[in-house]
C-alpha positions in Angstrom: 96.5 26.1 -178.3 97.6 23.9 -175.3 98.7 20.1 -176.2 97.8 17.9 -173.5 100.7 15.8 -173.9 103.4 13.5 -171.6 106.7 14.3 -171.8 108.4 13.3 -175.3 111.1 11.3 -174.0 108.1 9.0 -172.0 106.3 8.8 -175.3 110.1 7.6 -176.5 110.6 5.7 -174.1 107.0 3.9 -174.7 107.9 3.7 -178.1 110.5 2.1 -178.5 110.2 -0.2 -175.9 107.1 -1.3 -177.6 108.8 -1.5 -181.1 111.9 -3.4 -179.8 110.2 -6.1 -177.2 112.3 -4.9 -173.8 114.2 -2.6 -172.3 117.4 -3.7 -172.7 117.4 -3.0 -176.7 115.6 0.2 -176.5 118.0 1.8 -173.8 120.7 1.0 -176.5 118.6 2.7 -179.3 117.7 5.5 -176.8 121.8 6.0 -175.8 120.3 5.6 -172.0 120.2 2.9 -169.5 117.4 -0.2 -169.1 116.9 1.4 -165.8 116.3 5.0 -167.1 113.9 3.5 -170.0 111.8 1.8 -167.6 111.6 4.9 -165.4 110.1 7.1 -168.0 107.6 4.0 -169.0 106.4 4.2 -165.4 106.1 7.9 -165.2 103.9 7.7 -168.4 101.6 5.1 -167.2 101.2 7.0 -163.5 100.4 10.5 -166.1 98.0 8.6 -168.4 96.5 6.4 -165.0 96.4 3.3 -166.8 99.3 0.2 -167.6 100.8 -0.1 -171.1 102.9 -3.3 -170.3 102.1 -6.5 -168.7 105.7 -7.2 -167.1 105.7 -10.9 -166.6 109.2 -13.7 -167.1 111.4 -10.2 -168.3 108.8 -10.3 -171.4 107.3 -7.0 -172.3 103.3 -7.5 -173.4 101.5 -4.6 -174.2 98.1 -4.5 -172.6 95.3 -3.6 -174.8 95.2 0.1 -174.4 99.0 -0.2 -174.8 98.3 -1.8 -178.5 95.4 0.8 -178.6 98.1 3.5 -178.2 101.4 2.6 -179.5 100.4 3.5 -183.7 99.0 7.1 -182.6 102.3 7.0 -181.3 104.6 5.4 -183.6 102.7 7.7 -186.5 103.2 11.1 -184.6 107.2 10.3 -184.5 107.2 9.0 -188.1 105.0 12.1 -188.9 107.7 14.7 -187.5 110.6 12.8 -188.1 109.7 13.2 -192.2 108.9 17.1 -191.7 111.8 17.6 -189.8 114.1 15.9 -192.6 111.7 17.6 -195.8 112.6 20.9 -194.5 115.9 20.7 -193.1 117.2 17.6 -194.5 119.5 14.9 -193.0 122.1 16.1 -190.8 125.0 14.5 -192.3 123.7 15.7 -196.0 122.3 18.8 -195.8 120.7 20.2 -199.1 122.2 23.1 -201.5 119.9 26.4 -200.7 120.3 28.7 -202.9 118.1 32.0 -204.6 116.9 33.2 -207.1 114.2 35.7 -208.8 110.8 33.9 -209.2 110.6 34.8 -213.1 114.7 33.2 -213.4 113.4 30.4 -211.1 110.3 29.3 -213.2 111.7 29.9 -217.0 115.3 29.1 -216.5 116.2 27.3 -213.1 113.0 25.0 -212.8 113.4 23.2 -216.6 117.4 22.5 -215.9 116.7 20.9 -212.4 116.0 17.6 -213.6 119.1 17.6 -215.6 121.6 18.7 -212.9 119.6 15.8 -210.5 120.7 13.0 -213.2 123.9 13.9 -213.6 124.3 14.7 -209.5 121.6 12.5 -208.0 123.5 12.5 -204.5 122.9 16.6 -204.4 119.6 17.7 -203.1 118.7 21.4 -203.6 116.6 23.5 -202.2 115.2 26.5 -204.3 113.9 29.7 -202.8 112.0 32.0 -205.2 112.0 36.0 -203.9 111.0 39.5 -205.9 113.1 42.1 -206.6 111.9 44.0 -204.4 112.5 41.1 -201.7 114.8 40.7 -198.8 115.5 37.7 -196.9 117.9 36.6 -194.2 120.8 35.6 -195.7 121.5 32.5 -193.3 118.5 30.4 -195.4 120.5 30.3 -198.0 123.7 29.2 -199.3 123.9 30.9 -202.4 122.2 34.0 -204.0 121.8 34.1 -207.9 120.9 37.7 -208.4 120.7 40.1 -211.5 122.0 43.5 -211.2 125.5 45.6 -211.6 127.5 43.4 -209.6 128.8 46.4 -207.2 127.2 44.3 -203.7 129.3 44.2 -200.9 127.4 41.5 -198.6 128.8 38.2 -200.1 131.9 37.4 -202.8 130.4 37.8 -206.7 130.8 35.4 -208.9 129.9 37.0 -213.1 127.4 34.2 -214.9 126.0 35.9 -217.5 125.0 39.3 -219.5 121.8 38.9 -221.2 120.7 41.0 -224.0 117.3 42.6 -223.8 114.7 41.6 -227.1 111.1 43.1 -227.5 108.7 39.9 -228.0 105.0 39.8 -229.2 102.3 37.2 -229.4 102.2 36.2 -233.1 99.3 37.9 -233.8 100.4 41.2 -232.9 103.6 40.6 -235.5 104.9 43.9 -237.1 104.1 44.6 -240.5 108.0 43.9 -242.5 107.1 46.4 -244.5 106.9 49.7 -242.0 110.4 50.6 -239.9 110.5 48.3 -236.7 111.0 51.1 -234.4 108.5 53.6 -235.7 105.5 50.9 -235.3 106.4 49.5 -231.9 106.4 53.3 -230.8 102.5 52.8 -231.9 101.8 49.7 -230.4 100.7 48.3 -227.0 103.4 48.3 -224.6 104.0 46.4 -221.1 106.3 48.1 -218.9 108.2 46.0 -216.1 108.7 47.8 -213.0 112.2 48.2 -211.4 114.0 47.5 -214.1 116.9 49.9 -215.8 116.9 48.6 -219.2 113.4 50.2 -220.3 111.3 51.1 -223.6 112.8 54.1 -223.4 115.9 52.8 -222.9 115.6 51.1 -225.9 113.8 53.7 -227.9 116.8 56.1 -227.6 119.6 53.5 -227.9 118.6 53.2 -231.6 118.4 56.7 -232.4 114.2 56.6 -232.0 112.1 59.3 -230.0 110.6 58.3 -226.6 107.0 57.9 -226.8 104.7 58.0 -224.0 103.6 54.8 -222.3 100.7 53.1 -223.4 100.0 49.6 -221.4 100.3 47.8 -218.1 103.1 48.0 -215.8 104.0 45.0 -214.3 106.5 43.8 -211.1 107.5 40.3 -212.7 109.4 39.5 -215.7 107.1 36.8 -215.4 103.4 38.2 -216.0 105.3 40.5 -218.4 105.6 37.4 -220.7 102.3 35.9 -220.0 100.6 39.1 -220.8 102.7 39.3 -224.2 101.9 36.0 -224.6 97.9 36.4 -224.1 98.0 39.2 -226.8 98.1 42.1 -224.4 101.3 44.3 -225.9 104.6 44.0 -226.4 107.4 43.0 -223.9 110.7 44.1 -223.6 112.3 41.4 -221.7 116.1 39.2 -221.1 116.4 37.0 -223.7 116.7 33.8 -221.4 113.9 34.5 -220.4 111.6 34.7 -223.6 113.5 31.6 -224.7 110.8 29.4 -223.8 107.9 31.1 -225.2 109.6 31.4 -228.5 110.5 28.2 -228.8 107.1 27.0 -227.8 105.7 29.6 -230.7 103.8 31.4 -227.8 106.1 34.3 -228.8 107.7 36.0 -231.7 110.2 38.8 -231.7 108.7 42.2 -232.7 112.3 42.9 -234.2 115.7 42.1 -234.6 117.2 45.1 -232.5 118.9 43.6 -229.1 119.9 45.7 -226.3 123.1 45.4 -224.2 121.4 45.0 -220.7 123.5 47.4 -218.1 122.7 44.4 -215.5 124.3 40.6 -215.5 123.4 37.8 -213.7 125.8 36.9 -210.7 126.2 34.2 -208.4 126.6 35.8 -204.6 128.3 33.6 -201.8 128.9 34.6 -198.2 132.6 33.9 -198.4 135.1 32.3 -201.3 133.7 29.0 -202.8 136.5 27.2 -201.2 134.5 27.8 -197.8 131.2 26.7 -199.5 130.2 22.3 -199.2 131.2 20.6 -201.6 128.0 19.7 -203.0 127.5 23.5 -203.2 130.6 24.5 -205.2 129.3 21.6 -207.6 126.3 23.5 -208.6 128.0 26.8 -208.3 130.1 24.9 -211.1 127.4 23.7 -213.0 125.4 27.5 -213.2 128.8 28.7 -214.4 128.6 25.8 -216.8 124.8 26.8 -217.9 125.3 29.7 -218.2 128.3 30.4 -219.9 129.8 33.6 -218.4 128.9 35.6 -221.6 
């Protein structure tokens, strides 16, 4: 659509003049001359056809559509002066971006913010959830927290953490002590996650246990995996960061004992050595190293 709007450095102009009281003070907010600020005040009032200021003893009076006009204004510049800074943040402190996986983001990443924010409340940080399957430009971020073998060749790799892999059930579905562990979750309802090398079958034959066919919902998130598991809809083989929450909540029990050695890690990804990176930004890449433990 077409904005029927002045110039923006006449609406300025207006503006500020009207804010400050004359010209003199807004030419030095402005970084222009008296002369130049009065120019563009004229030029607005000849585009809009009416008079803003009555100019009377070098006082500046706004007229009464002036005083009509100045908070639409005054709100419109306040308006994108606050979007401009949410998204992009302040010029001379720019927040942390980094990425991550949604399911890492919302059961890992999201309960730790607060945490990192008290002990670093000058750091903002700006979190950018993506899907495996996922790719984004690399220049809206500043660091990349991915999960996978490590072998990437965009970015220097920082190890965080390998995660073992636990099969996890809602209480209810518990496995009876008494039968072998392995035999009866080859029997029950099983959620399969998409995209993922450490599978069922993965597990099935790392304990010496024959493969048996799939039998429940596949899944692209780590994520639903768990809520599903956690709404009684199978069992769900998952990282064991992950599932933390649910069992500590009770939402989730483990259906055994067995762990899995994942073949993937999580790894912190930066375009170039942290000694290039902000300052602000090797602190959290500090603090993840921290969290995590590099296990």
């Amino acid at each position: 659509m077409a904005y029927h709007l002045p110039p923006l450095p006449w609406l300025r102009a207006f503006e500020a003049a009207a804010r400050l009281g004359n010209f003199t003070r807004a030419a030095e907010e402005l970084l222009i001359t008296p002369a130049a600020v009065s120019y563009q005040v004229r030029q607005l009032e000849q585009h809009l056809g009416y008079p803003l200021f009555e100019r009377a003893h070098r006082e500046l009076v706004l007229t009464r559509l002036g005083q009509t006009y100045v908070p639409t204004v005054e709100k419109a510049f306040s308006d994108l002066s606050i979007a401009t800074v949410s998204v992009f943040g302040e010029r001379n402190r720019q927040p942390v971006r980094f990425r991550c996986l949604a399911s890492f983001g919302h059961l890992w990443m999201i309960p730790r913010i607060r945490g990192f924010q008290e002990v670093y409340p000058g750091i903002d940080l700006q979190m950018i959830s993506a899907s495996w399957a996922e790719t984004l430009n690399p220049d809206l971020f500043d660091i990349d927290i991915r999960f996978g073998d490590g072998n990437w060749s965009d970015g220097v790799v920082t190890f965080l953490l390998n995660d073992p892999i636990i099969p996890v059930c809602h209480p209810d579905l518990a496995l009876d002590p008494e039968r072998k562990d392995l035999a009866a979750l080859s029997e029950a309802a099983r959620l399969d996650i998409m995209g993922v090398i450490d599978t069922w079958e993965s597990f099935f034959r790392a304990f010496g246990q024959a493969v048996p066919p799939r039998n429940g919902l596949q899944v692209d998130q780590t994520l639903s995996a768990l809520e599903l598991a956690a709404l009684g809809h199978g069992h769900a083989l998952v990282l064991e960061t992950l599932a933390q929450p649910y069992l500590d909540s009770g939402r989730l029990v483990r259906s055994s004992q067995r762990r899995l050695k994942s073949r993937h890690s999580y790894f912190l990804v930066t375009s170039g050595p942290r000694q290039s990176l902000s300052p602000d930004a090797q602190i959290f890449c500090d603090w993840m190293i921290g969290e995590l433990g590099g296990v």
